[in-house]
PyMOL commands that place a pseudoatom at each C-alpha (Angstrom):
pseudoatom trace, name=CA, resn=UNK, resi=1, chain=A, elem=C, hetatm=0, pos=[-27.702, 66.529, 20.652]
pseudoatom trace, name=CA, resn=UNK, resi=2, chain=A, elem=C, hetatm=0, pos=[-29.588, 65.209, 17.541]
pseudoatom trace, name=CA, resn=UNK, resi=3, chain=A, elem=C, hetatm=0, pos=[-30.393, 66.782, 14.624]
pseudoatom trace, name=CA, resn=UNK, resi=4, chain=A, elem=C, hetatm=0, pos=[-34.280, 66.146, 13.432]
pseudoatom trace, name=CA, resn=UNK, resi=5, chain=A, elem=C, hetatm=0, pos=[-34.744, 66.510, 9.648]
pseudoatom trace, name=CA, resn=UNK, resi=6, chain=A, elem=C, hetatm=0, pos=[-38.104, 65.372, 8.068]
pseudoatom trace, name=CA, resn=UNK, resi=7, chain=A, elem=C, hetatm=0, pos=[-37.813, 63.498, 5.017]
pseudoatom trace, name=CA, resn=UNK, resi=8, chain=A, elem=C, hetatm=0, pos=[-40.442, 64.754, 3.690]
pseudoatom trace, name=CA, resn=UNK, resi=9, chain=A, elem=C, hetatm=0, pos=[-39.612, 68.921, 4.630]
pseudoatom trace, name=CA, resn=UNK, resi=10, chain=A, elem=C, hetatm=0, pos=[-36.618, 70.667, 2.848]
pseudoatom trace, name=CA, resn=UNK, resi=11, chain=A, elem=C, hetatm=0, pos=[-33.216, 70.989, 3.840]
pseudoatom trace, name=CA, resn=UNK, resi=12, chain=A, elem=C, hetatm=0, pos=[-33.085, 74.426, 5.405]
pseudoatom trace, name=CA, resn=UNK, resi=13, chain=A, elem=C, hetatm=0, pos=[-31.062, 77.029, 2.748]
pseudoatom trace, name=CA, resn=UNK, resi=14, chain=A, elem=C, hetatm=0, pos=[-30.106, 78.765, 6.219]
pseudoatom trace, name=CA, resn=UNK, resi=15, chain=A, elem=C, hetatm=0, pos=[-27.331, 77.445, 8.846]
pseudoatom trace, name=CA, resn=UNK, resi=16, chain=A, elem=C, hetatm=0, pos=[-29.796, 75.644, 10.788]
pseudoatom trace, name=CA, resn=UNK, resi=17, chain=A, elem=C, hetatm=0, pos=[-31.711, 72.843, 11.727]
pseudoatom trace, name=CA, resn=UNK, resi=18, chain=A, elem=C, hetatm=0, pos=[-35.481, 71.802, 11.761]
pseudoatom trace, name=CA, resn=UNK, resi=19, chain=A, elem=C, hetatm=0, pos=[-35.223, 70.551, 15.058]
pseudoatom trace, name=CA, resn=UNK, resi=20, chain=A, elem=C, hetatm=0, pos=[-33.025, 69.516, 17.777]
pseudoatom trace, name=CA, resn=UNK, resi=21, chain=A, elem=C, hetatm=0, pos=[-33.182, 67.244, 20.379]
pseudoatom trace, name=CA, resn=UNK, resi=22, chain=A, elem=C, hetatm=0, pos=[-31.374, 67.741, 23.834]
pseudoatom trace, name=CA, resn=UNK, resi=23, chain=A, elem=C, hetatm=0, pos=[-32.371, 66.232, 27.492]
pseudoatom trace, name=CA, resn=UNK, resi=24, chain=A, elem=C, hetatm=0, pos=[-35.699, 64.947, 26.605]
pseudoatom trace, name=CA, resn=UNK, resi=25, chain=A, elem=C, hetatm=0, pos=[-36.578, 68.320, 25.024]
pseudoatom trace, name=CA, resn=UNK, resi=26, chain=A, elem=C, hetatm=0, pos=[-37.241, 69.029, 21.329]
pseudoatom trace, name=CA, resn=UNK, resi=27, chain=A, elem=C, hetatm=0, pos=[-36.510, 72.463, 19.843]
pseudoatom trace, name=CA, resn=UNK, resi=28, chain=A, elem=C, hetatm=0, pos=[-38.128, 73.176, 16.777]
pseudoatom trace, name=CA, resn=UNK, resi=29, chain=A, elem=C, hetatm=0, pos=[-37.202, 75.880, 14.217]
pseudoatom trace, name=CA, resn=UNK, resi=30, chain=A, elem=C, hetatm=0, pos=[-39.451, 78.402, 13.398]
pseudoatom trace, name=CA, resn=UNK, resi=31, chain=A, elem=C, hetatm=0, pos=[-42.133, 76.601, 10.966]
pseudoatom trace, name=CA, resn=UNK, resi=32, chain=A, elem=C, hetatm=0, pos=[-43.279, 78.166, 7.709]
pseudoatom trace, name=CA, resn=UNK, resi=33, chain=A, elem=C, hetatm=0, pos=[-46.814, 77.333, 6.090]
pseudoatom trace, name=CA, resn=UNK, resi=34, chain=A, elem=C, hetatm=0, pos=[-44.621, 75.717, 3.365]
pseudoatom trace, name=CA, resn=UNK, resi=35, chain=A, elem=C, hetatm=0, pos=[-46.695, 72.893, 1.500]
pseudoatom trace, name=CA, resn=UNK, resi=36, chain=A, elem=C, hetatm=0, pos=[-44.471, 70.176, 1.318]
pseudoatom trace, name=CA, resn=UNK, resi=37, chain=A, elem=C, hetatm=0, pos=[-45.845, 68.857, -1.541]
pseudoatom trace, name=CA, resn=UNK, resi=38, chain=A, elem=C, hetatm=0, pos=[-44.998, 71.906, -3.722]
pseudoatom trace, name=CA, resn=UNK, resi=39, chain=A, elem=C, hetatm=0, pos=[-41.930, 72.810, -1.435]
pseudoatom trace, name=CA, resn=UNK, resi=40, chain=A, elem=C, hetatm=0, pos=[-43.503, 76.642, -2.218]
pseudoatom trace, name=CA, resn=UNK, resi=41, chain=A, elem=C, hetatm=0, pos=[-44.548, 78.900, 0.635]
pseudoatom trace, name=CA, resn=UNK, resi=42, chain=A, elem=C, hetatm=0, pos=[-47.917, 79.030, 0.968]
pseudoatom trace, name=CA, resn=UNK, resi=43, chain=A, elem=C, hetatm=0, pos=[-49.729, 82.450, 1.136]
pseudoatom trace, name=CA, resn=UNK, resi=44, chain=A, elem=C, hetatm=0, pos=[-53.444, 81.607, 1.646]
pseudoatom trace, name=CA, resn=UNK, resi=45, chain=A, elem=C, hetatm=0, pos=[-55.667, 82.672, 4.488]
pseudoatom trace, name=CA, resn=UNK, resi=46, chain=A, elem=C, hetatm=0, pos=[-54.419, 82.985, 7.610]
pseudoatom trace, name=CA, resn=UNK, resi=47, chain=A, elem=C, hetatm=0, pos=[-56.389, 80.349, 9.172]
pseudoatom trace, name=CA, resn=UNK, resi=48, chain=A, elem=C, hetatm=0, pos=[-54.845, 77.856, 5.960]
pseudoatom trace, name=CA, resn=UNK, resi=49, chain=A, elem=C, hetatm=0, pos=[-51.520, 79.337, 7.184]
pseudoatom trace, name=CA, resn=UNK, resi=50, chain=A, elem=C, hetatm=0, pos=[-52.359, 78.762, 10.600]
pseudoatom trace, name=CA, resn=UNK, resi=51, chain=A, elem=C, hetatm=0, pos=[-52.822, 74.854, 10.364]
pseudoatom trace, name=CA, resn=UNK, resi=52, chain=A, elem=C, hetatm=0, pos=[-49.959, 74.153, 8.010]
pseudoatom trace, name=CA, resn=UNK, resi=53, chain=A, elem=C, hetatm=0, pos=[-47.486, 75.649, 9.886]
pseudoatom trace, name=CA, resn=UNK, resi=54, chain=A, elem=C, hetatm=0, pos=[-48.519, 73.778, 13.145]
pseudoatom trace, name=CA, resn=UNK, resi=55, chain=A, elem=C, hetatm=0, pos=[-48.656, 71.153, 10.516]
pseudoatom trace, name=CA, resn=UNK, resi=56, chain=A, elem=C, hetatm=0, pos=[-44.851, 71.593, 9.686]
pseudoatom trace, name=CA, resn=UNK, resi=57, chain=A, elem=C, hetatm=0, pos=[-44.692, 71.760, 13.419]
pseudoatom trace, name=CA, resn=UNK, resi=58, chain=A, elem=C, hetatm=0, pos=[-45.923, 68.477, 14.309]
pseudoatom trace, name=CA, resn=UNK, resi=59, chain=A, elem=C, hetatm=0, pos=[-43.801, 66.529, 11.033]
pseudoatom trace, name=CA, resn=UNK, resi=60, chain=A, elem=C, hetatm=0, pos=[-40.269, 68.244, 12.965]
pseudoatom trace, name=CA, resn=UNK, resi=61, chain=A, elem=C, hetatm=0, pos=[-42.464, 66.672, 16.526]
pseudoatom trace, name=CA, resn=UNK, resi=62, chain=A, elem=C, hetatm=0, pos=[-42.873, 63.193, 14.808]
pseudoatom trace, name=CA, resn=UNK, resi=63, chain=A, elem=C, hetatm=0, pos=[-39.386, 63.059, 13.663]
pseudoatom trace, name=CA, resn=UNK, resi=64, chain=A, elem=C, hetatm=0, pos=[-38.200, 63.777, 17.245]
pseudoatom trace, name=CA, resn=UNK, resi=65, chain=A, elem=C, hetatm=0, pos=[-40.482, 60.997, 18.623]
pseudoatom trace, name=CA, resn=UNK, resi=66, chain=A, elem=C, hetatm=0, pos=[-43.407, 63.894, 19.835]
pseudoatom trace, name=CA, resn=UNK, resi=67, chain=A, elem=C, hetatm=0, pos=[-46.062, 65.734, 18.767]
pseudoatom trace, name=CA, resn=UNK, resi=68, chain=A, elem=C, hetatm=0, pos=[-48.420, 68.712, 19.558]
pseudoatom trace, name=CA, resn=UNK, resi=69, chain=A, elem=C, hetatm=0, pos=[-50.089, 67.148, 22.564]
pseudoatom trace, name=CA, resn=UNK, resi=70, chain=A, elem=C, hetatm=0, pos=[-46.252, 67.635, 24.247]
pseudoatom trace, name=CA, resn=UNK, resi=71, chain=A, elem=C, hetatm=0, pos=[-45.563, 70.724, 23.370]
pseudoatom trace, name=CA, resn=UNK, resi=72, chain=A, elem=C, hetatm=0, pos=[-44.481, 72.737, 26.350]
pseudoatom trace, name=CA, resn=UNK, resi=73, chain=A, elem=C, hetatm=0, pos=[-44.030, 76.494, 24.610]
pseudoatom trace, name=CA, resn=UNK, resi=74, chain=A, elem=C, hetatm=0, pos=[-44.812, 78.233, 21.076]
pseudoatom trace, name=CA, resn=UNK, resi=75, chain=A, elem=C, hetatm=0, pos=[-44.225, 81.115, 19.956]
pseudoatom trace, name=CA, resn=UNK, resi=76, chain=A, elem=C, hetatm=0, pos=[-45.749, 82.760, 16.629]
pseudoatom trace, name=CA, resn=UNK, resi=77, chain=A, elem=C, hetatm=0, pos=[-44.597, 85.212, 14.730]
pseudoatom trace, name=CA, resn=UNK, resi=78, chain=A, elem=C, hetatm=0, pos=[-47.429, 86.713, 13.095]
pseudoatom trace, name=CA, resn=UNK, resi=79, chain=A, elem=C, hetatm=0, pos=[-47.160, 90.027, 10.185]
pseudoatom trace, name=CA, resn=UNK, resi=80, chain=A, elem=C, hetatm=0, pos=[-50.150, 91.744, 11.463]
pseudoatom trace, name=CA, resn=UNK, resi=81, chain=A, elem=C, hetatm=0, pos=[-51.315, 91.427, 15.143]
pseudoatom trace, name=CA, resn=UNK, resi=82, chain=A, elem=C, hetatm=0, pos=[-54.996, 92.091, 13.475]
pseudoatom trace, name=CA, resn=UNK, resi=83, chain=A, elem=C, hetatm=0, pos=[-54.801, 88.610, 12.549]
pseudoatom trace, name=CA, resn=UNK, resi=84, chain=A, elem=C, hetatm=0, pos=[-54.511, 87.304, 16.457]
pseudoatom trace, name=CA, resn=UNK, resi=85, chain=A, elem=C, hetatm=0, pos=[-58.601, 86.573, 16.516]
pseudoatom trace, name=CA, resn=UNK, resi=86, chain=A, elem=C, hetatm=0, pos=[-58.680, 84.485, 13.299]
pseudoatom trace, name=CA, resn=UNK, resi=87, chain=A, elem=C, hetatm=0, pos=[-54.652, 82.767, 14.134]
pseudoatom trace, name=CA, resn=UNK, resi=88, chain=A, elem=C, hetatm=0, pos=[-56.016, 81.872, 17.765]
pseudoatom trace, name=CA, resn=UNK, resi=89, chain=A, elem=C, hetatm=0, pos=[-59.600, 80.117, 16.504]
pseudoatom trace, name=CA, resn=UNK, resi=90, chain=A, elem=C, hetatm=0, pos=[-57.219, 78.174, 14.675]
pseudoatom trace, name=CA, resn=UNK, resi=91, chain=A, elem=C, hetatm=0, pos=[-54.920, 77.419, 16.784]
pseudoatom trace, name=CA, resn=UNK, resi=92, chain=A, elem=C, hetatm=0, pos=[-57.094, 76.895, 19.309]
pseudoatom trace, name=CA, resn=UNK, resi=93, chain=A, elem=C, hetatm=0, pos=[-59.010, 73.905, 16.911]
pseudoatom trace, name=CA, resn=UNK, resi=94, chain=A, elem=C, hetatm=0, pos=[-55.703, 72.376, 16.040]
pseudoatom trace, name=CA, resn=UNK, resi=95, chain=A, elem=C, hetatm=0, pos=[-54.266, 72.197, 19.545]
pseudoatom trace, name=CA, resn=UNK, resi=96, chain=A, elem=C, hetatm=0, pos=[-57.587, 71.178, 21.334]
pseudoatom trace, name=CA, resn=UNK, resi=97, chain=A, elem=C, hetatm=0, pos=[-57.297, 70.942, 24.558]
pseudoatom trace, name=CA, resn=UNK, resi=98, chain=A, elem=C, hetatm=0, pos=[-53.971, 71.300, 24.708]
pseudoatom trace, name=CA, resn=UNK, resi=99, chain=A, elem=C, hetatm=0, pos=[-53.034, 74.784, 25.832]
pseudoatom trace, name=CA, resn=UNK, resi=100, chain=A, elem=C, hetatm=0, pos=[-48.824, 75.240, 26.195]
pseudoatom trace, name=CA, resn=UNK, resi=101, chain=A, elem=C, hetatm=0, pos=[-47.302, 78.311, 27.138]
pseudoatom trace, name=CA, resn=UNK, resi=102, chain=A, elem=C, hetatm=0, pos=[-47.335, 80.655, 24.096]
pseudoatom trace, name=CA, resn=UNK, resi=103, chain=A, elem=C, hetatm=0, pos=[-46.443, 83.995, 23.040]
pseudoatom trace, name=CA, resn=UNK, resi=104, chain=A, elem=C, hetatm=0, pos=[-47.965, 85.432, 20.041]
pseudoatom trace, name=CA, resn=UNK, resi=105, chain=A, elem=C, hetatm=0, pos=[-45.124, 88.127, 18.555]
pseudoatom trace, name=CA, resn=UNK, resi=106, chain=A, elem=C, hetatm=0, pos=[-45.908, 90.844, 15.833]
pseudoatom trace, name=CA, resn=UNK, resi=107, chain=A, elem=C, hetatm=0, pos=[-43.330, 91.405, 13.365]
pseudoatom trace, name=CA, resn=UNK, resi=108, chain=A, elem=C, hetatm=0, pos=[-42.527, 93.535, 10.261]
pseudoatom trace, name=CA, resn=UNK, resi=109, chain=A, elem=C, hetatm=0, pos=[-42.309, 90.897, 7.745]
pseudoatom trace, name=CA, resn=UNK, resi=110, chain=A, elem=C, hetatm=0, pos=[-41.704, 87.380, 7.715]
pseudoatom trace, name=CA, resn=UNK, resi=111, chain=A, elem=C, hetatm=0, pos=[-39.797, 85.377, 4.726]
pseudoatom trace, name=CA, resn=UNK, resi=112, chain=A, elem=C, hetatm=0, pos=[-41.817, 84.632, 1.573]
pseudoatom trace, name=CA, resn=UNK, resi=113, chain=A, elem=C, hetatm=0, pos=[-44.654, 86.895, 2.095]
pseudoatom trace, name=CA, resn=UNK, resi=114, chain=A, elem=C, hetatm=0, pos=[-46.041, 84.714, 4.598]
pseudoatom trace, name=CA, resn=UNK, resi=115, chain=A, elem=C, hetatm=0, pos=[-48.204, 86.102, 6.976]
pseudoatom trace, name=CA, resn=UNK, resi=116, chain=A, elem=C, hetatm=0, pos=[-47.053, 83.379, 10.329]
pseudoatom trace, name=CA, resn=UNK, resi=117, chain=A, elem=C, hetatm=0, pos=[-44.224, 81.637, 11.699]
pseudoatom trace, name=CA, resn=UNK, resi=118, chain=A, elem=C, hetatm=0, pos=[-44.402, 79.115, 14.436]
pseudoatom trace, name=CA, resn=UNK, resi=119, chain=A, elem=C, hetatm=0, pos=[-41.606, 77.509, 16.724]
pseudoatom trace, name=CA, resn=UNK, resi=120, chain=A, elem=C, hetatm=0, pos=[-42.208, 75.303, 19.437]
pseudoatom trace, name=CA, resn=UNK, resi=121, chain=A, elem=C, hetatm=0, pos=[-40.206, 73.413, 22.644]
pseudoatom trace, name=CA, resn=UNK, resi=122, chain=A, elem=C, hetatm=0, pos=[-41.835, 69.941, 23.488]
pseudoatom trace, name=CA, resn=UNK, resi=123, chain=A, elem=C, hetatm=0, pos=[-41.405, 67.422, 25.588]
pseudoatom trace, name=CA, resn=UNK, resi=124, chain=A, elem=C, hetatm=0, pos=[-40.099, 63.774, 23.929]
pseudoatom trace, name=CA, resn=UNK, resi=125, chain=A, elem=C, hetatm=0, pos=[-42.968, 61.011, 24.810]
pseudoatom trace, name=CA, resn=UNK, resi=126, chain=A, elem=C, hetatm=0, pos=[-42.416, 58.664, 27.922]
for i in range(1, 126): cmd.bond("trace and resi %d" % i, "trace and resi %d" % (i + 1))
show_as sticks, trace
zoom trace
């Protein structure tokens, strides 16, 4: 197994890792809407949300040697299932016409305030 940790992202404060990559597969850690800029959560709109946390997504992907056109399952935590219309535009725009298996799961709360978290499995390119 290797480890995948961005340069750019944060190392986790949690026993974990970003990603990992086993078998041609890529596992990647549920995915904040941190800006990595600020390193601070970011608590915007949920459609600004959305996109950076498929954002965070695809930097663990890159790292791995993949991106968002191999992912084979998400899943997204989101902190109101109100939110699924506005989360799936969004996704939906981001992804194209990509369309992996995907389960969208409510939750009570999710760390920071934030109102998503996303995790994916991909695929590492040919």
């Amino acid at each position: 197994m290797e480890k995948i940790q961005p340069p750019d992202q944060p190392r986790p404060k949690g026993h974990y890792s970003p990603g990992l990559v086993h078998n041609g597969l890529v596992y990647v850690s549920g995915q904040l809407p941190m800006d990595l800029a600020t390193r601070k959560p970011f608590t915007g709109s949920i459609e600004e949300q959305t996109e950076l946390a498929l954002r965070n997504v695809a930097a663990v992907l890159r790292e791995a040697g993949s991106d968002l056109d191999h992912v084979i399952q998400m899943t997204i935590y989101v902190s109101d299932m109100e939110l699924w219309e506005k989360v799936n535009a969004t996704y939906a725009r981001v992804m194209g016409d990509h369309r992996p298996a995907r389960a969208m799961i409510p939750v009570k709360e999710l760390h920071f305030g934030t109102q998503i978290e996303i995790q994916a499995i991909a695929a590492v390119k040919g």
